[in-house]
C-alpha positions as CSV (number, residue, x, y, z in Angstrom):
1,X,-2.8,10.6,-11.0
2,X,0.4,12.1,-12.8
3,X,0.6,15.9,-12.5
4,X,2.8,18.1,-14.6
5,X,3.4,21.2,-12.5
6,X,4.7,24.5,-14.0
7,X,7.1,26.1,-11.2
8,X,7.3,29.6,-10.4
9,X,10.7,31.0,-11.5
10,X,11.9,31.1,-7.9
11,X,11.1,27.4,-7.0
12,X,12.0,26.0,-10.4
13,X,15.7,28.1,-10.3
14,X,15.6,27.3,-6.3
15,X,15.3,23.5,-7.1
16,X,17.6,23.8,-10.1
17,X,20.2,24.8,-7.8
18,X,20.2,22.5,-5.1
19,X,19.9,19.6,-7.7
20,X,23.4,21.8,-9.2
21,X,24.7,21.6,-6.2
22,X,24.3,18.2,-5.3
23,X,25.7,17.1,-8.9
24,X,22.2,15.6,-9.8
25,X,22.4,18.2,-12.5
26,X,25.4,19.5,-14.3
27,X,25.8,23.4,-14.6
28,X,23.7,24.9,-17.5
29,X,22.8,22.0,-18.5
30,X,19.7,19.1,-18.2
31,X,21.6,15.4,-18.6
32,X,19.4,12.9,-20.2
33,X,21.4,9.4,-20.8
34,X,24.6,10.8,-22.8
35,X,22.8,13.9,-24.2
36,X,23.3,17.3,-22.9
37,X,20.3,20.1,-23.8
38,X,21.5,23.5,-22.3
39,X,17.9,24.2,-20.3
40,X,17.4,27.5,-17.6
41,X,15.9,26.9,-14.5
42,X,12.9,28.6,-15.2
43,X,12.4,26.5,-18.4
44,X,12.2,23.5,-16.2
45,X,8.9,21.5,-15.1
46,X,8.7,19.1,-12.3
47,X,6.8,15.9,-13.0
48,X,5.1,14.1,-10.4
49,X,4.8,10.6,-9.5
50,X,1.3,8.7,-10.6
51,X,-0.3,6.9,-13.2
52,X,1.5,6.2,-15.9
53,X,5.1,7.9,-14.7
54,X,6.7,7.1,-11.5
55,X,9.8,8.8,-9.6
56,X,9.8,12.7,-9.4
57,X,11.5,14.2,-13.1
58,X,12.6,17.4,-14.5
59,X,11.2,18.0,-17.6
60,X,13.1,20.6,-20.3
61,X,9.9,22.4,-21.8
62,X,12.1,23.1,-25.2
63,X,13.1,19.4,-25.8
64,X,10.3,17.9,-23.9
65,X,13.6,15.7,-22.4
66,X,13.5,14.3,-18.8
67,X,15.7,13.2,-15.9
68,X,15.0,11.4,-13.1
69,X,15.5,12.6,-9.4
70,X,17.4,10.5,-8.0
71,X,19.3,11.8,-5.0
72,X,17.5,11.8,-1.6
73,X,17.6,15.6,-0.2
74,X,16.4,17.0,-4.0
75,X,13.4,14.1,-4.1
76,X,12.4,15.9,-0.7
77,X,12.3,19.1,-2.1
78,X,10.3,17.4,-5.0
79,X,7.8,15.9,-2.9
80,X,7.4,19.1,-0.6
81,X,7.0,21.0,-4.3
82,X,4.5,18.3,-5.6
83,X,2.7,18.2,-2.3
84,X,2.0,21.8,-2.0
85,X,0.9,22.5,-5.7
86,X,-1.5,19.5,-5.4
87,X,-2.6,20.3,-1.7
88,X,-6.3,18.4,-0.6
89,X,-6.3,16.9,-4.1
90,X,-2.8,15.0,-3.3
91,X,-4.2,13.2,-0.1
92,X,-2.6,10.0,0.3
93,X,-2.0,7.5,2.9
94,X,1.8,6.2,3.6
95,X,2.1,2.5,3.9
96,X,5.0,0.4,5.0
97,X,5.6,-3.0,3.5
98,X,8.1,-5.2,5.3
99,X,9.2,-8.6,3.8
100,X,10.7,-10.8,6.9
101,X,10.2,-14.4,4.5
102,X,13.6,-15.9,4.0
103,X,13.0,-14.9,0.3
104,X,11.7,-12.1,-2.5
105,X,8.0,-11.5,-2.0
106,X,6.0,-10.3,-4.7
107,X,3.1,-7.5,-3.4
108,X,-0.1,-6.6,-5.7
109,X,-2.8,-4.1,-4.6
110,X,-5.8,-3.9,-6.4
111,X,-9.4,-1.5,-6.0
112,X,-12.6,-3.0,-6.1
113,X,-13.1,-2.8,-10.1
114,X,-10.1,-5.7,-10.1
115,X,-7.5,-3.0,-11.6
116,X,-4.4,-2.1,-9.6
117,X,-4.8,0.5,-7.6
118,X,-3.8,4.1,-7.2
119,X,-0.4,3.6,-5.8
120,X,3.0,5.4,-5.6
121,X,6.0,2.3,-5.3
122,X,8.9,4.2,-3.3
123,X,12.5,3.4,-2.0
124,X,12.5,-0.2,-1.0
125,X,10.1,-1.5,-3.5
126,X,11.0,-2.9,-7.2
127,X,8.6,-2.2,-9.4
128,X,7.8,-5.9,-11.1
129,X,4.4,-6.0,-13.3
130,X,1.4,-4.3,-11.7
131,X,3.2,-4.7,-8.4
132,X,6.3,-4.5,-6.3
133,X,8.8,-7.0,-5.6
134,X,10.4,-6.8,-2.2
135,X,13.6,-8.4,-1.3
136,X,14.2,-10.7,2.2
137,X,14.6,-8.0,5.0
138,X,13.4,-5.2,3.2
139,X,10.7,-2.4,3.9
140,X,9.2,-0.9,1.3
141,X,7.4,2.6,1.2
142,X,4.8,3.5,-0.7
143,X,2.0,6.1,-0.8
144,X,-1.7,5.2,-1.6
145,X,-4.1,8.1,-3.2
146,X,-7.1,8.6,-0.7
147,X,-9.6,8.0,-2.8
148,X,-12.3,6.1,-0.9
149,X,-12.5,2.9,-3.0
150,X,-12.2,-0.3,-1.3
151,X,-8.8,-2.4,-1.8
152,X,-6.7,-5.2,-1.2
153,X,-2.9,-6.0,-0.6
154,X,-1.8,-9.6,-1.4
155,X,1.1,-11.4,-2.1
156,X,3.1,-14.0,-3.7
157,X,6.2,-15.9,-3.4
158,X,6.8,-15.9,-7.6
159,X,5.0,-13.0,-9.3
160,X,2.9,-9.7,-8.7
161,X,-0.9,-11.0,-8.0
162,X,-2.7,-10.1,-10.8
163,X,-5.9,-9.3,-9.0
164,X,-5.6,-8.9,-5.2
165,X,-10.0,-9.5,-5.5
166,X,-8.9,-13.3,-6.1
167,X,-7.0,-13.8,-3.6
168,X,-9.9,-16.4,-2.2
169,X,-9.7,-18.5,-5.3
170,X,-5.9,-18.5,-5.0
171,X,-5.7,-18.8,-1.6
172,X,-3.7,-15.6,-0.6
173,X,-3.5,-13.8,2.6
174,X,-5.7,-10.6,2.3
175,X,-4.9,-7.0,3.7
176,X,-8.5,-5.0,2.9
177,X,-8.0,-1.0,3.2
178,X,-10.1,1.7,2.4
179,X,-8.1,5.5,2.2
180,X,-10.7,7.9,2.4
181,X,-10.0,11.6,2.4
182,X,-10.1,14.1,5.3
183,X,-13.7,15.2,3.8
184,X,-15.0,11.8,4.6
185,X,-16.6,11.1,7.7
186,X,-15.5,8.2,8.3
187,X,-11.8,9.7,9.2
188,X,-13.8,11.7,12.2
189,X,-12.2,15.0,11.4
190,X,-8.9,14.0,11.9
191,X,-7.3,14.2,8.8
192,X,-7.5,11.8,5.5
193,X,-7.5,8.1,7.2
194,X,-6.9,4.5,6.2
195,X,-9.5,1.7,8.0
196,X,-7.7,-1.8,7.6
197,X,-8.4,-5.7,8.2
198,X,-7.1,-9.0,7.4
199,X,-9.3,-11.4,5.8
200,X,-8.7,-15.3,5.2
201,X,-12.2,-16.0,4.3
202,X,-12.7,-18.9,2.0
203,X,-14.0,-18.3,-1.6
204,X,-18.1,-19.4,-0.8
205,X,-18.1,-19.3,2.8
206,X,-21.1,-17.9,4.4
207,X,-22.4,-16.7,7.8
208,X,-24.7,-19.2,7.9
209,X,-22.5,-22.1,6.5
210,X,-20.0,-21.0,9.4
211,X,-23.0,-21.0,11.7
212,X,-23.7,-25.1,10.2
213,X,-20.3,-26.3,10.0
214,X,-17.5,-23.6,10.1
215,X,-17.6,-23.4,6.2
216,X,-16.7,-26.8,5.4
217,X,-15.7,-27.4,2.2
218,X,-16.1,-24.0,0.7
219,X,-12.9,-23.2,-1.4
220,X,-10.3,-23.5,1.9
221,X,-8.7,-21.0,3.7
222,X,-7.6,-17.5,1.8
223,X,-4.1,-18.0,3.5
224,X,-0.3,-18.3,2.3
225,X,1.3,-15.9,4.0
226,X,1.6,-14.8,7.7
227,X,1.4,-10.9,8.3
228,X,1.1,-8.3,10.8
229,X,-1.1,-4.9,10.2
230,X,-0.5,-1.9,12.7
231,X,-1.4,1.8,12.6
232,X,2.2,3.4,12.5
233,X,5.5,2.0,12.0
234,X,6.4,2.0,15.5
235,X,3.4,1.0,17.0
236,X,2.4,-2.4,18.8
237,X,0.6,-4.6,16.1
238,X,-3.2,-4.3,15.6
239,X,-3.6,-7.6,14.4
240,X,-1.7,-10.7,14.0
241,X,-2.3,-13.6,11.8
242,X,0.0,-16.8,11.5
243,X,0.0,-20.9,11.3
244,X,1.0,-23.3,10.6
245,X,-3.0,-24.1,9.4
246,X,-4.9,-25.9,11.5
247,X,-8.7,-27.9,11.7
248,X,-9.5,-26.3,14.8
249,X,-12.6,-24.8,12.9
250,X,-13.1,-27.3,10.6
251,X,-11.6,-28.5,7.2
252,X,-10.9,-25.1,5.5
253,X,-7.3,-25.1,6.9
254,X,-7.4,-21.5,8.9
255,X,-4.4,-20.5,10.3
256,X,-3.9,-21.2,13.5
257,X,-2.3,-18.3,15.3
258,X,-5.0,-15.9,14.1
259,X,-7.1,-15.5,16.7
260,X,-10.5,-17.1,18.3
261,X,-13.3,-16.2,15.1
262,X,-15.5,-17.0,17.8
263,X,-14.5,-14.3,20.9
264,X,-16.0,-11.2,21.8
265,X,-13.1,-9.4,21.5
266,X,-10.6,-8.1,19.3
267,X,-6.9,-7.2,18.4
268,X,-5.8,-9.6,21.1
269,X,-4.2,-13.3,20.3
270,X,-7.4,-14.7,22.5
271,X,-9.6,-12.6,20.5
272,X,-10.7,-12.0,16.6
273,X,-7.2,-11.1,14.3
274,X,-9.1,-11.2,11.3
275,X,-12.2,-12.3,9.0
276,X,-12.6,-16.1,9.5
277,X,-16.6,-15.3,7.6
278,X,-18.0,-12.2,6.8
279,X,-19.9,-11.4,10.0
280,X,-22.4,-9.3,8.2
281,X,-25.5,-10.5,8.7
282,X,-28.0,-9.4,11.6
283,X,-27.3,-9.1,14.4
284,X,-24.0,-7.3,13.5
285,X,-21.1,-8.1,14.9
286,X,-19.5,-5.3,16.8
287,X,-16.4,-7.5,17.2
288,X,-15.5,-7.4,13.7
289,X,-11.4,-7.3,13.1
290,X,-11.7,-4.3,11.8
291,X,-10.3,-0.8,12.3
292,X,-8.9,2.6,11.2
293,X,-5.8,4.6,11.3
294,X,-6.2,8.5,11.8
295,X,-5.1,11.9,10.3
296,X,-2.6,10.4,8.0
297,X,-0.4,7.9,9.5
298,X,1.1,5.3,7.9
299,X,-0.5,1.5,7.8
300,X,2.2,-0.7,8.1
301,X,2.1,-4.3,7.1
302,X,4.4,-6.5,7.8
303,X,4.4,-10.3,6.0
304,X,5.7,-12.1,9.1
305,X,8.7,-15.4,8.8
306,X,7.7,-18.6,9.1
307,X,4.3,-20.1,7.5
């Protein structure tokens, strides 16, 4: 969602003059490319990032001219201003990307509707269609609104996926996330939340085809990268999910350092890493590879080296 926010005269001249003082903006003046439009603090709006603008702007109200934000401490004091004037209606979760393939990766995320979602690309990611490109090594940062509508992260070694919901017909890893705001109750009371799993489930695999043959011959595995999901960017990984491929369950090619589909157990490398088939029918699962991160922490995925 983009916001325009009209700053009281205090913030607007206080944020003026740290962006003065940091040379982001010359004296008296707004800078736009070679132009110069002589602009007051208090004549100044702060544009948020959000559909359809990204990066944090100031925005002349006489000439309706912009310039970007771009040094660090004055995009803090833009996010702290956007934050507050938004308050519970700005709930979003923070997610980590890191890239640790020997090349670019190319990161879509899509809702549920098959359009991209409601995300915010920060430092680290380059923005490349409906997506990011991140570069060997890199971490990218990246704020998701919290707006309860199921999703998917996927990637590609080439180009942005254009629809992270095909990722079973193209055979991509799958990161499924849900944000859901503080109100919800599936975040427990403990602030907005972020419930996460990996998926590799082949395009018309069923519980009762794995049940009859381990979904033979049902579209192959949704797999091309290996990655890593945890709950914080420090903490020890939730679940893991690698090759090289394997036809230990059958002829779907499942990656082979994923897990046992077939354990009672989760999270460790003996036990379920992610959805081999969608364990939904009766009786339930209760082993399901699937979890949540509390009161606002970021998810973190990491697409691992190797295959």
């Amino acid at each position: 969602m983009k916001s325009i926010i009209p700053m009281a005269r205090g913030a607007a001249r206080a944020l003026l003059f740290a962006a003065i003082a940091i040379g982001s903006v010359a004296v008296g003046s707004l800078a736009v490319g070679s132009a110069a439009t002589p602009a007051a603090a208090d004549e100044l709006k702060l544009m948020c990032p959000g559909e359809g603008g990204d990066g944090y702007r100031f925005k002349d109200q006489r000439t309706k001219e912009e310039t970007e934000v771009k040094d660090p401490q004055l995009k803090a004091l833009a996010e702290q201003a956007c934050e507050t004037s938004l308050g519970a209606k700005a709930e979003s979760g923070p997610v980590t990307i890191t890239n640790k393939q020997s090349k670019p990766i190319y990161v879509g995320f899509t809702t549920i509707d098959h359009k991209p979602g409601p995300i915010t690309w920060g430092s680290g990611c380059t923005k490349s269609g409906k997506g990011a490109r991140i570069a060997a090594g890199a971490t990218c940062k990246a704020t998701v609104a919290s707006n309860a509508a199921p999703s998917r992260f996927c990637a590609s070694p080439k180009a942005v996926p254009a629809d992270c919901f095909d990722a079973q017909q193209n055979h991509q890893t799958m990161v499924e996330t849900n944000f859901e705001p503080s109100t919800n109750a599936g975040c427990f009371n403990k602030g907005n939340c972020v419930w996460f799993d990996i998926s590799v489930i082949p395009q018309n695999c069923t519980d009762a085809l794995w049940q009859k043959n381990q979904c033979a011959s049902t579209g192959g595995a949704s797999y091309n990268f290996p990655v890593q999901v945890a709950c914080g960017t420090s903490a020890k990984p939730t679940y893991t999910c690698q090759g090289p491929t394997t036809t230990k369950w059958g002829n779907s090619n499942y990656p082979g350092k994923c897990g046992n589909p077939n354990a009672t157990c989760q999270s460790k490398s003996n036990c379920q890493n992610a959805y081999f088939y969608p364990m939904f029918d009766p009786p339930e699962n209760k082993y399901q590879p699937n979890t949540v991160c509390l009161s606002g922490q970021p998810l973190a995925i990491t697409f691992l080296a190797g295959q």
